[in-house]
Legacy VTK file of the C-alpha trace (Angstrom):
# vtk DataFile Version 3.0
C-alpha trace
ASCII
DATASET POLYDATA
POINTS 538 float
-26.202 26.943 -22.958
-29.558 24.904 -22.342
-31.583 26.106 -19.427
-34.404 24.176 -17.845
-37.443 26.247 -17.148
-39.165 25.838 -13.837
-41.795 23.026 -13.889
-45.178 24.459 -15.123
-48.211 24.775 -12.515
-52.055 24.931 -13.157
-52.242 28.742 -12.171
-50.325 31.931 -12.192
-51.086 31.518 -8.529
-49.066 28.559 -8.317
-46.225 29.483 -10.914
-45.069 32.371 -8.639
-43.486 30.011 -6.080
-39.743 30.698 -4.547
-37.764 28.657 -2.011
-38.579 27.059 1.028
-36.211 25.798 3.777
-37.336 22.883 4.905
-36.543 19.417 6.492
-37.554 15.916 6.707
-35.165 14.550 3.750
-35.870 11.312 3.949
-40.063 11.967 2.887
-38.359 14.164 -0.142
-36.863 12.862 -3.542
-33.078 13.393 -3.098
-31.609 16.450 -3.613
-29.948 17.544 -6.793
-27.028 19.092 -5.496
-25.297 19.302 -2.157
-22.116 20.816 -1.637
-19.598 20.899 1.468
-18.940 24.696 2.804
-16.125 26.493 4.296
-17.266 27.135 8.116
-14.715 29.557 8.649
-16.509 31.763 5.648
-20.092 31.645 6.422
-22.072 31.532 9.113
-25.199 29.845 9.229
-26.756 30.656 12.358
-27.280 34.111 11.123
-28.061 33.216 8.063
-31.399 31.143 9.041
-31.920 34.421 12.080
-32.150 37.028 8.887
-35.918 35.451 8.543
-38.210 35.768 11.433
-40.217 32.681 10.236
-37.427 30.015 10.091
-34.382 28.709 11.608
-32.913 25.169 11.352
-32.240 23.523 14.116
-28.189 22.299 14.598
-28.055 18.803 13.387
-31.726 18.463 11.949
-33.443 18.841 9.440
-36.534 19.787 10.330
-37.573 23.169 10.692
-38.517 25.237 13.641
-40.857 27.980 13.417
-40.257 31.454 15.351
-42.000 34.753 15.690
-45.888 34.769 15.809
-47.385 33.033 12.984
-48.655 29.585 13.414
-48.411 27.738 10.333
-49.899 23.864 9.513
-47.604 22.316 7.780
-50.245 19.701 7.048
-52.033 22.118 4.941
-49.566 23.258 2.558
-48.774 21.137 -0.520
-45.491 19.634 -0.636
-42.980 21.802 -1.206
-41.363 22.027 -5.127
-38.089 24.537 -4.100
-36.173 23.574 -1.078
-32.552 24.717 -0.084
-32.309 22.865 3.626
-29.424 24.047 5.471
-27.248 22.056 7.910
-25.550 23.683 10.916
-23.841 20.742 12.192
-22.875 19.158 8.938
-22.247 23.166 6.996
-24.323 21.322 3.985
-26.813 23.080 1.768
-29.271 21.285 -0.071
-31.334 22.220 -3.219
-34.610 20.245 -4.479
-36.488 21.983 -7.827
-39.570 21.987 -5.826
-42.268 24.631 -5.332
-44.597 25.387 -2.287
-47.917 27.559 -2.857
-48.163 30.856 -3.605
-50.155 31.532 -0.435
-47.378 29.956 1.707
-46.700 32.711 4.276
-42.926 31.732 4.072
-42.789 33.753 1.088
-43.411 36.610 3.498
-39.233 36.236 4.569
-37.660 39.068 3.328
-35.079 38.983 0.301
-32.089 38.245 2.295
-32.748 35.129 2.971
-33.061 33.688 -0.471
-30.609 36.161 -1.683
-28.200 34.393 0.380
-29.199 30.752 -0.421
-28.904 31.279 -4.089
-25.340 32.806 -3.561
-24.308 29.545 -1.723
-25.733 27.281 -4.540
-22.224 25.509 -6.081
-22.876 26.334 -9.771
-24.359 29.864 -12.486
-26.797 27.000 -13.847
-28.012 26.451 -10.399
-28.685 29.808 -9.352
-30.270 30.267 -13.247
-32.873 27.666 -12.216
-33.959 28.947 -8.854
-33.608 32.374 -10.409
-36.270 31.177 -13.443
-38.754 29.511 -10.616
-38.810 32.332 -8.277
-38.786 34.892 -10.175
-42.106 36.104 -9.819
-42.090 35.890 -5.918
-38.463 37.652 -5.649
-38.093 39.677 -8.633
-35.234 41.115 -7.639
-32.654 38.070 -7.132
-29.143 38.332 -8.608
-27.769 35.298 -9.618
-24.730 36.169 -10.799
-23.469 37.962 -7.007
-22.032 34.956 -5.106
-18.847 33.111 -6.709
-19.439 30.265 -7.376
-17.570 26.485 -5.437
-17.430 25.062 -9.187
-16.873 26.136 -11.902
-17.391 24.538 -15.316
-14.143 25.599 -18.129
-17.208 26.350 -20.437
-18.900 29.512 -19.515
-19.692 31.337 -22.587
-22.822 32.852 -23.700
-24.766 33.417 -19.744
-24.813 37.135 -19.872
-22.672 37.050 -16.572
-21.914 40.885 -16.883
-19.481 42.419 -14.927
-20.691 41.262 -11.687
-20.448 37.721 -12.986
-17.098 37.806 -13.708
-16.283 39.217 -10.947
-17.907 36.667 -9.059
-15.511 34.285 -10.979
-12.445 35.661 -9.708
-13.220 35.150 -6.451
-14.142 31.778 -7.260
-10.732 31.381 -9.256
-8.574 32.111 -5.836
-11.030 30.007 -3.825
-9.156 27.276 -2.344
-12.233 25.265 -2.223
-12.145 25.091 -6.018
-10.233 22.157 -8.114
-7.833 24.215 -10.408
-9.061 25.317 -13.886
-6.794 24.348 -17.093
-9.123 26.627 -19.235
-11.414 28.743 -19.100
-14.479 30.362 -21.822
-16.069 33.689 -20.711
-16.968 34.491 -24.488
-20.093 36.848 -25.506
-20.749 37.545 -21.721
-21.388 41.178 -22.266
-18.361 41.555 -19.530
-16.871 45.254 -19.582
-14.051 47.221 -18.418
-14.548 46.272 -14.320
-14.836 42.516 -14.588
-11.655 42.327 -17.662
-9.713 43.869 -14.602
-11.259 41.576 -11.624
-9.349 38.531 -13.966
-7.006 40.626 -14.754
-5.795 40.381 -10.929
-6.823 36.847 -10.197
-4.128 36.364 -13.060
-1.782 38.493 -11.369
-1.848 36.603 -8.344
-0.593 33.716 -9.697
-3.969 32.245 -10.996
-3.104 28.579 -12.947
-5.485 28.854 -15.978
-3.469 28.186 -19.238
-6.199 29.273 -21.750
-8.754 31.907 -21.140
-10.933 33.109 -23.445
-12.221 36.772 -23.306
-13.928 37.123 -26.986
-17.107 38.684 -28.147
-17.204 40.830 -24.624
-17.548 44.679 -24.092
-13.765 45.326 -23.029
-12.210 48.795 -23.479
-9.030 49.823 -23.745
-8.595 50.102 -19.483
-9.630 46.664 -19.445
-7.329 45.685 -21.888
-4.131 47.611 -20.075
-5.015 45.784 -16.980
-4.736 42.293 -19.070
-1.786 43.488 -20.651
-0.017 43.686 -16.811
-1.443 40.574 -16.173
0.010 38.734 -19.002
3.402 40.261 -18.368
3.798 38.637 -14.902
1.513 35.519 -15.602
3.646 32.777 -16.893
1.264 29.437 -16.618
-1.169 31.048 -18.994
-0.582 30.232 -22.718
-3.708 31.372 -25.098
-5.587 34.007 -24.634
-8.979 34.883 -27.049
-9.716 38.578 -26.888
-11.594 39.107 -30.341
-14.190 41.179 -31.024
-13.987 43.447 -28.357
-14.080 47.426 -28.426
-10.363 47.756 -27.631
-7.933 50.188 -29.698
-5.216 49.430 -32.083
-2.951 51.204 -29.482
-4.348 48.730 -26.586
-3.555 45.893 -28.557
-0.354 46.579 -29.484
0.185 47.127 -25.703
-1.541 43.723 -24.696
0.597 41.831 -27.828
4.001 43.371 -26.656
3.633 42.512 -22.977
2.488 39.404 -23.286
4.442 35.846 -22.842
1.806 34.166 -24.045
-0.359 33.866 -27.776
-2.643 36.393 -27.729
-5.431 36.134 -30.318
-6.477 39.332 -31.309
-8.579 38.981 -34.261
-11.127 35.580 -35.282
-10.275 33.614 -38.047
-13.420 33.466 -40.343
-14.466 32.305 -43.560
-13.796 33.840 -47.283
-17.169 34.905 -48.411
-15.779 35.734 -51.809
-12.716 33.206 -52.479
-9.518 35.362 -53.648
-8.630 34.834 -57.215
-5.382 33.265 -55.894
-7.258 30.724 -54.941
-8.136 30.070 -58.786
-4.915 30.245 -59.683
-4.741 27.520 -62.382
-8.120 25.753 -60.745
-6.404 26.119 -57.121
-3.522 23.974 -57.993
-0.532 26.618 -57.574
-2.167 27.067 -54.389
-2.305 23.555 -53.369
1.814 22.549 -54.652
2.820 26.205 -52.684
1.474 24.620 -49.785
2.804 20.842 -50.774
5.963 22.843 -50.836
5.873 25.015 -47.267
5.227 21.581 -45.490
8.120 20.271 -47.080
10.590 22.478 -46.216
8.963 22.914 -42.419
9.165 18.779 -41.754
12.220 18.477 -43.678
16.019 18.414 -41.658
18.895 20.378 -41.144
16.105 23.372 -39.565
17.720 25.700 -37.473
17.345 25.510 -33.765
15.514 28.186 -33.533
13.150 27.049 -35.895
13.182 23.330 -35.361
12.987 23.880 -31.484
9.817 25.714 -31.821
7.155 24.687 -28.983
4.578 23.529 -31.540
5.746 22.525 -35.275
3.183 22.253 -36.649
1.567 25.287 -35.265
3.947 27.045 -36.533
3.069 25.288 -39.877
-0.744 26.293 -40.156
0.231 29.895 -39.060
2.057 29.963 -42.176
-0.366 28.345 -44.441
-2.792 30.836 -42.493
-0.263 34.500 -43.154
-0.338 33.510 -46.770
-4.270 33.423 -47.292
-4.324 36.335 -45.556
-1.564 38.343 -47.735
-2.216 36.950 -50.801
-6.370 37.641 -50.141
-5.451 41.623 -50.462
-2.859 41.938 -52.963
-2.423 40.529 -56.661
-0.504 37.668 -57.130
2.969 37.369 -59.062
4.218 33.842 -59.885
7.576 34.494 -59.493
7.478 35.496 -55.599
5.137 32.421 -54.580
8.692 30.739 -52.863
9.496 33.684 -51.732
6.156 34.940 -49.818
6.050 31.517 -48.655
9.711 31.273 -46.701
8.896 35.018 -45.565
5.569 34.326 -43.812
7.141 31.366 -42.244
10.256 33.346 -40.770
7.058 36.133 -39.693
5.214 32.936 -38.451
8.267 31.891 -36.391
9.149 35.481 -35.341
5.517 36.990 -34.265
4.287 33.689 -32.099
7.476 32.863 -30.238
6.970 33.873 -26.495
8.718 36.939 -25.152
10.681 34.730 -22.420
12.398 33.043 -25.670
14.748 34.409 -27.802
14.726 33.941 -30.782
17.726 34.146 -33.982
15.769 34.990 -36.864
19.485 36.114 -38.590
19.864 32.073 -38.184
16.478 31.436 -39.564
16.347 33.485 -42.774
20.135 32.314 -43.418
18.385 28.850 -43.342
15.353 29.705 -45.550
17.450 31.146 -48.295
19.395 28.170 -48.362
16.443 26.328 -48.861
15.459 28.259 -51.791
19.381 27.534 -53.259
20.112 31.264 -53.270
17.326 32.366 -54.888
17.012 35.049 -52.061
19.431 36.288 -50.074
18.550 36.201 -46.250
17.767 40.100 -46.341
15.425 40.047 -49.159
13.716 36.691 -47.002
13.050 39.396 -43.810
12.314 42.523 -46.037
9.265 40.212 -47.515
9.083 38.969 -43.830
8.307 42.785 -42.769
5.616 43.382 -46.107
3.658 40.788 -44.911
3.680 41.558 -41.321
3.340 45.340 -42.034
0.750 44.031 -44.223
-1.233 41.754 -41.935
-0.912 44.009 -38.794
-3.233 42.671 -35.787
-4.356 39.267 -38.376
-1.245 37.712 -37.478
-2.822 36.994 -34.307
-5.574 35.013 -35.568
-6.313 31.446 -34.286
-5.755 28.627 -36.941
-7.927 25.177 -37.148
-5.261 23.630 -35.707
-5.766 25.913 -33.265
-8.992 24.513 -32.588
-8.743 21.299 -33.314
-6.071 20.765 -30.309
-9.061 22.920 -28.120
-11.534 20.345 -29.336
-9.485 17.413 -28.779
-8.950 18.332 -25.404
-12.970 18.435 -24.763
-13.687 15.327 -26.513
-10.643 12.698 -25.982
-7.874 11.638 -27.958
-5.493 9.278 -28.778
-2.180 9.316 -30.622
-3.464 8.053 -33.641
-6.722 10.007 -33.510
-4.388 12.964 -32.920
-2.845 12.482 -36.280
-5.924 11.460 -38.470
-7.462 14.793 -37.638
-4.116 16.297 -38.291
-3.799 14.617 -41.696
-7.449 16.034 -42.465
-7.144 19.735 -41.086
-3.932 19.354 -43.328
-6.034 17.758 -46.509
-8.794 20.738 -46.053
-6.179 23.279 -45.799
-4.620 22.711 -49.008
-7.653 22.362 -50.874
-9.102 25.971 -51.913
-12.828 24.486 -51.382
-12.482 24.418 -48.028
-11.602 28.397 -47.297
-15.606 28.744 -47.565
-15.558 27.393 -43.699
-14.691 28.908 -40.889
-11.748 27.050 -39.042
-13.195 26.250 -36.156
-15.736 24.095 -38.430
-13.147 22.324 -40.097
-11.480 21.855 -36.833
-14.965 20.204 -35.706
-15.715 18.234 -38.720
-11.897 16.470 -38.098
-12.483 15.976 -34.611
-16.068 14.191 -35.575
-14.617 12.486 -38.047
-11.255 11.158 -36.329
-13.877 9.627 -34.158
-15.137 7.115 -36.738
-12.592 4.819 -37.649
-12.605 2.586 -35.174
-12.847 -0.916 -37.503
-9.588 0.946 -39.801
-7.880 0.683 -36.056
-7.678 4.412 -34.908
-8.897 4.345 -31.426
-10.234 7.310 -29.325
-10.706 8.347 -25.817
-14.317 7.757 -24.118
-15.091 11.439 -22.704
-18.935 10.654 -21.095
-21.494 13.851 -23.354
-18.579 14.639 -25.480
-21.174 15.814 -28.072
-22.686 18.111 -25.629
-19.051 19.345 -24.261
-18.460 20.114 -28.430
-21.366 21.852 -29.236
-20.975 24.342 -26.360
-17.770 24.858 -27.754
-18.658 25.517 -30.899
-22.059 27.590 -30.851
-22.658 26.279 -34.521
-25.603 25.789 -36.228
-24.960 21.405 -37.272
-27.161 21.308 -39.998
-26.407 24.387 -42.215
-22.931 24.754 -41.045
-20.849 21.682 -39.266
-22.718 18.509 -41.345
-21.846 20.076 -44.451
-18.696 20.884 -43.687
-17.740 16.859 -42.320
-19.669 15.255 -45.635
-17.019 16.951 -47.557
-14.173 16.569 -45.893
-15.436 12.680 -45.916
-15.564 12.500 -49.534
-11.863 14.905 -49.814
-10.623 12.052 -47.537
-11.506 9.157 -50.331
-10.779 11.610 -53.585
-6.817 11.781 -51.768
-6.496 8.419 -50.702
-3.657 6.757 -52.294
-1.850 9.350 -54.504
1.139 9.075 -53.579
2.323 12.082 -54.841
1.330 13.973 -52.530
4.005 15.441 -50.524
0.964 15.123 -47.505
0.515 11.599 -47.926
3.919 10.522 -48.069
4.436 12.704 -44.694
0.825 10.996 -42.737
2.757 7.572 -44.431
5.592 7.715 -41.170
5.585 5.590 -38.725
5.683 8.701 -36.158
2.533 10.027 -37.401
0.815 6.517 -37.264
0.805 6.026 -40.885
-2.804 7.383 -41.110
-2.559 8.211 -44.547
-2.940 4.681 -45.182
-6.096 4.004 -43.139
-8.835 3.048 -45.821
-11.639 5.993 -45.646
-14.709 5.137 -45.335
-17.175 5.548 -47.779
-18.421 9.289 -48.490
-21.602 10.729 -46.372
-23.984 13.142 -47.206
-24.741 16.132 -44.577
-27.788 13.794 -42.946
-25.626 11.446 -41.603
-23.766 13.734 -40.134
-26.577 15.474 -38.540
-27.535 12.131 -37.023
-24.289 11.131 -35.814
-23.716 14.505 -33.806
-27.323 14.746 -32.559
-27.089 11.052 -31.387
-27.249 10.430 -27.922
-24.759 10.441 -26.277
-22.547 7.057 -25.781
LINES 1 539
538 0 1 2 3 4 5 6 7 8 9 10 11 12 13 14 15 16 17 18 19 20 21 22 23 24 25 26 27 28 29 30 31 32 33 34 35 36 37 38 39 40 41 42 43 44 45 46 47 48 49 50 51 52 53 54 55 56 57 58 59 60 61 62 63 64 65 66 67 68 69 70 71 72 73 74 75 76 77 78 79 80 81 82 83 84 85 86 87 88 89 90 91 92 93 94 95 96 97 98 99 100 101 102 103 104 105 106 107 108 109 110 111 112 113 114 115 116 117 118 119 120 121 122 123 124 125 126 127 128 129 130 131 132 133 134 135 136 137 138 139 140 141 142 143 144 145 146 147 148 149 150 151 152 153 154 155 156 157 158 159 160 161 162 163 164 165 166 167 168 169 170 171 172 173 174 175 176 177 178 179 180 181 182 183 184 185 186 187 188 189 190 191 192 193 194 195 196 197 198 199 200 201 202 203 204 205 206 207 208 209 210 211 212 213 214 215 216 217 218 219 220 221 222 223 224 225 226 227 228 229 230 231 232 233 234 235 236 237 238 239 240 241 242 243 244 245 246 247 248 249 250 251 252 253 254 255 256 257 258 259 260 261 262 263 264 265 266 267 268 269 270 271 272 273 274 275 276 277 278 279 280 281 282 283 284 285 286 287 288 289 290 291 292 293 294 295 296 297 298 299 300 301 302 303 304 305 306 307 308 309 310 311 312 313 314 315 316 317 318 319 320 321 322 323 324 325 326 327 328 329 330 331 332 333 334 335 336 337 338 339 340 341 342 343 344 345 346 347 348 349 350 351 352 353 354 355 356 357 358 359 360 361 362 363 364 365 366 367 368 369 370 371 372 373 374 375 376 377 378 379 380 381 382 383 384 385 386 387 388 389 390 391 392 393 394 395 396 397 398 399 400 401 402 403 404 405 406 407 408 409 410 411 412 413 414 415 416 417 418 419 420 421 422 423 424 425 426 427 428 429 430 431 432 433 434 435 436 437 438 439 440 441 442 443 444 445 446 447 448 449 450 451 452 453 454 455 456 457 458 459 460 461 462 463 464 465 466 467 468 469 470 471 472 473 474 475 476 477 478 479 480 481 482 483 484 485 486 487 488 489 490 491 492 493 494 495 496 497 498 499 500 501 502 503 504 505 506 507 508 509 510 511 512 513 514 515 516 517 518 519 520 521 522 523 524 525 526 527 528 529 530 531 532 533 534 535 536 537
């Protein structure tokens, strides 16, 4: 996340300014935030008496000076930090402003701007007062107070456990517009702050994706989450990789919880697996042809066809099959086979525990699909191998995973919906594109999906949605993301129009918007790319 440092003075004299309460608005530049507060929570008056120099007076905003210092305001340069508190109105207001070092205001002790900093509505806002007085108040924690908003992005601020603590309390303040997600990723948060969310979620808390990854949680943090997500019903994702839990702790968290739980990340192949040279990556590419076949086609059993999410259920597949066939050789004549399996494992391992779920009906179906080929028991033997097999990676997320995340943060419509469907499902199939991580194919969809307006595929206007991606994504655009979308561009035209393909005839319906007959535009390199997502933002 961008922070703003303070604004630079002409001394270290001057740099080591801190906050001033002060009045007069009208003679100041308007304040940059201002937020209403709960009277029955705080109480001002002693508040502005925990500094012997200043107190407010109710319904001004001019200050009034007590104790024995006289002090010309005249001869002090205009202030550069100012929180001005209302006791009529219960307002605070914050200016980035900075008074002189020899100001004797800076003589009130640390309560006082302790407790203005914990009443500022947002971490960034505390970060910046934090970062301009820091070298008159060393000692200010930012992270104390929870905070009156709260953005769904929250990742990467070093919030500790004491910041995520201070975000539970936030999460059960009334004062607070519900959350629908929530990203607390590489926030060095521990054992005490997993179990402070642990209970807001427990109490009901409305979140329906929270993201815990790259943290310190052990395995007590991780048993209070798993008694959270057995009681919790609105929450439906939850991203705990990367954390120092143990295999016994997430088996606990996995079979308590009604919800996905993603326990390990979904990265890239840094060698590809020689299956995926299997004659030049075409087996590969007609195996998966095949899968998405059988998944769209009818007659499904309910208890496959009534899955929440088809084609989640789909990429899970196509993602248990890298995954098996990455660690063990590879024998022709079980391709059909491993493929059916991992999709009754798919169906089995990600249906909530509030559902049940006939996988006798399912495997019946699948080995009627392969005409016989496989009776249903030899369908959920392979079903256990890979499973078995996989262990904790079946709870990995997929790119379509993240391309419904990314979506959300940057607007969609129904036919952008399905043009970055049809070119997750175009990347998938082709071998090249296991070299990327899936979140960066997910992105390079989403970017592209965006730019084919004059073929008639509209999106949603979401104001910074560049910004709101690339806080998602923590990705390095030129090395990384640009690449990636310059050749997914030129996949897009190589495809185009070969009707063969089981995936074209599929993006071809009329339910799917017929994308796959949207003309691509012509390839890009990686610089155009690079200028596109660095472009201001519309």
């Amino acid at each position: 996340m961008e922070h703003h440092d303070s604004p630079s003075h002409s001394s270290d004299e001057q740099a080591a300014d801190s906050v001033w309460m002060s009045g007069t608005p009208t003679s100041r530049v308007a304040p940059t935030s201002c937020f209403e507060l709960d009277e029955a929570k705080l109480d001002f008056q002693s508040i502005c008496l925990k500094c012997p120099i200043l107190m407010t007076n109710p319904g001004t905003w001019s200050p009034t000076m007590q104790g024995t210092q006289n002090i010309d305001m005249e001869q002090h340069q205009p202030a550069r930090n100012m929180v001005a508190v209302d006791l009529q109105t219960n307002t605070v207001k914050w200016e980035m402003q900075a008074p002189t070092r020899s100001s004797p205001l800076l003589e009130a002790p640390l309560e006082l701007p302790q407790t203005i900093m914990d009443l500022l509505p947002t971490f960034e806002d505390r970060i910046r007062m934090c970062r301009t007085c820091k070298l008159a108040y060393c000692c200010l924690e930012w992270r104390l107070g929870p905070p009156l908003e709260l953005n769904e992005e929250m990742s990467n601020l070093n919030l500790k456990d004491i910041g995520a603590q201070a975000v539970a309390l936030s999460l059960v303040t009334p004062l607070r517009a519900p959350l629908g997600e929530l990203a607390l990723g590489n926030n060095g948060i521990g054992n005490d702050g997993a179990t402070a969310i642990s209970k807001v979620l427990i109490a009901g808390c409305s979140l329906r994706r929270l993201s815990l990854r790259d943290n310190s949680i052990g395995d007590s943090g991780v048993q209070a989450l798993a008694l959270a997500l057995a009681t919790n019903t609105p929450l439906q994702e939850l991203d705990i990789w990367n954390n120092p839990m143990s295999s016994a702790s997430k088996a606990a968290l996995l079979a308590s919880a009604r919800c996905k739980v993603f326990i390990e990340p979904g990265v890239p192949m840094v060698q590809p697996a020689p299956w995926l040279r299997l004659a030049g990556g075409r087996l590969r590419a007609v195996l998966f042809e095949w899968i998405s076949q059988v998944h769209t086609g009818g007659h499904a059993p309910v208890a496959l066809d009534g899955h929440d999410d088809p084609q989640d259920l789909l990429f899970r597949t196509f993602c248990h099959l890298d995954t098996y066939f990455s660690c063990r050789p590879v024998r022709n004549s079980e391709l059909q086979l491993m493929g059916v399996a991992c999709t009754l494992a798919a169906s089995v391992v990600h249906v909530p525990r509030t559902r049940n779920h006939n996988h006798e009906e399912v495997a019946a179906w699948l080995s009627f699909v392969l005409d016989g080929a496989c009776t249903p028991q030899e369908i959920k033997q392979a079903a256990k191998r890979v499973m078995t097999q996989l262990g904790h990676q079946m709870h990995q997320p997929t790119v379509y995973t993240f391309l419904r995340r990314y979506l959300r943060k940057t607007g969609w419509t129904q036919e952008s919906f399905s043009l970055a469907n049809y070119l997750i499902e175009l990347a998938v199939m082709d071998g090249a594109f296991c070299q990327y991580a899936p979140q960066v194919v997910a992105a390079a969809a989403t970017i592209l999906s965006r730019q084919y307006v004059a073929q008639g595929i509209s999106f949603q206007s979401v104001p910074d949605w560049r910004t709101k991606l690339l806080k998602c994504l923590r990705l390095d655009v030129v090395s990384e993301l640009a690449p990636c979308a310059a050749a997914l561009s030129k996949l897009h035209v190589a495809v185009h129009g070969r009707s063969h393909r089981f995936v074209n005839k599929k993006y071809m319906w009329s339910r799917l918007h017929s994308v796959a007959k949207v003309k691509p535009n012509p390839p890009a390199d990686a610089s155009h790319f690079v200028a596109f997502i660095n472009a201001e933002a519309d």
